[in-house]
C-alpha positions as CSV (number, residue, x, y, z in Angstrom):
1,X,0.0,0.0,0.0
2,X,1.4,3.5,-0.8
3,X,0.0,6.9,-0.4
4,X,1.5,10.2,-1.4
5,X,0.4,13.4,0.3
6,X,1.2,16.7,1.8
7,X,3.1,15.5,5.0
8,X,4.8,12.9,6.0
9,X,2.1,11.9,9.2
10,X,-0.6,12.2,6.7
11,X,0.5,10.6,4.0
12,X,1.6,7.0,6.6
13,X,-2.2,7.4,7.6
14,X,-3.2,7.5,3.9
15,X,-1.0,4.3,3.7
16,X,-2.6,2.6,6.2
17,X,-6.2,3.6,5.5
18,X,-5.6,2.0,2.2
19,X,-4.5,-0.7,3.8
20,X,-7.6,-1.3,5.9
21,X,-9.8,-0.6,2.5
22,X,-7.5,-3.5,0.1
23,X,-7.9,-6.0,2.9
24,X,-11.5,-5.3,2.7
25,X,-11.9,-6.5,-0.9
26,X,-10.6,-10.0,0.6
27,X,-13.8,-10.4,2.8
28,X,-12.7,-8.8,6.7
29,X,-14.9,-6.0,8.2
30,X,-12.8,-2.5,9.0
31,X,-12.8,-3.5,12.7
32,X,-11.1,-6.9,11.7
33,X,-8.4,-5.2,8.9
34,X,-7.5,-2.7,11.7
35,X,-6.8,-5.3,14.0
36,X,-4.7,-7.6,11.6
37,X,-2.6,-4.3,10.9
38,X,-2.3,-3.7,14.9
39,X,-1.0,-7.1,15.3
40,X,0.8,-8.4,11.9
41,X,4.6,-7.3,11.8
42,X,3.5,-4.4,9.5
43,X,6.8,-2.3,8.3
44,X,6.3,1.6,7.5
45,X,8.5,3.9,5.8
46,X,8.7,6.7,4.2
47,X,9.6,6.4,0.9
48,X,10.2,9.5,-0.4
49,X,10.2,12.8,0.5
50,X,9.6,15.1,-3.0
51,X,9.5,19.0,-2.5
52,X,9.4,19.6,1.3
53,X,6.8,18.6,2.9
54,X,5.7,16.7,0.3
55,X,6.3,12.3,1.0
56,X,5.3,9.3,-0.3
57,X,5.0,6.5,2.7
58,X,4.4,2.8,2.2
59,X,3.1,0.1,4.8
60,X,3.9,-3.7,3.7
61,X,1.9,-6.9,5.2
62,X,3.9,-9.8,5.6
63,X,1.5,-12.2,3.2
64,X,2.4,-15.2,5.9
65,X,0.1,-13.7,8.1
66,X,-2.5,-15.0,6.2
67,X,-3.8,-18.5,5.0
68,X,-5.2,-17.7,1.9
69,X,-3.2,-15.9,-0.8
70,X,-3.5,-12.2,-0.8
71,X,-0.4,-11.6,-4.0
72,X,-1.9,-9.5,-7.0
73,X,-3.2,-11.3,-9.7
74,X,-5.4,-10.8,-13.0
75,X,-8.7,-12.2,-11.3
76,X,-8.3,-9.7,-8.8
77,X,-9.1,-10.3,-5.1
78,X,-11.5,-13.1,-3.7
79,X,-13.6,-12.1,-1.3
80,X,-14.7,-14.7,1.5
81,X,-16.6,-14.1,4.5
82,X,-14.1,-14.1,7.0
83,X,-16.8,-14.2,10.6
84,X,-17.7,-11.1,12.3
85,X,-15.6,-11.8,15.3
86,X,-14.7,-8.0,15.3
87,X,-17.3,-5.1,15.6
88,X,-17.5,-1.5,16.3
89,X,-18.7,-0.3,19.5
C-alpha cells in the first residue's frame, strides 16, 4: 500500500487507510483489517520525501500472516466471509 500526500504523518495514515480498504476487498470487516494491521509485523516507511513537505510512505503486510493468498493477480481479489468476530462499538 502506498500513499502520497502533503506531509509525512498524513501521508503513513493515507497508507494505512488503504490498507484497511484492500484488505477489505478480501472479505474482513474495518474492525477486523485494523486489528490484523495492529497485530501483523507491518513495516512503515517513508519512501520518499519530493519537494518539502511533500512524501510518499508505504506500509507492507507480511502475506504469511495469512492462509489464503493475498499476491496480486489478474482475477483480482476473492472475497470470502471471514466471521464477524470483530465489531464497532
Amino acid at each position: 500500500m502506498r500513499a502520497s500526500s502533503t506531509t509525512s504523518t498524513i501521508s503513513y495514515a493515507d497508507a494505512c487507510t488503504k490498507a484497511i480498504n484492500d484488505l477489505s476487498q478480501f472479505g474482513y470487516t474495518e474492525e477486523q483489517a485494523y486489528i490484523i494491521l495492529s497485530c501483523a509485523p507491518c513495516e512503515g516507511r517513508i519512501s520518499a520525501i519530493v519537494d518539502i513537505p511533500s512524501a510518499c510512505c508505504t506500509l507492507a503486510l507480511p502475506i504469511d500472516a495469512f492462509e489464503f493468498d493475498v499476491t496480486p493477480n489478474a482475477d483480482g481479489p476473492v472475497s470470502e466471509a471471514r466471521g464477524s468476530l470483530a465489531t464497532a462499538s
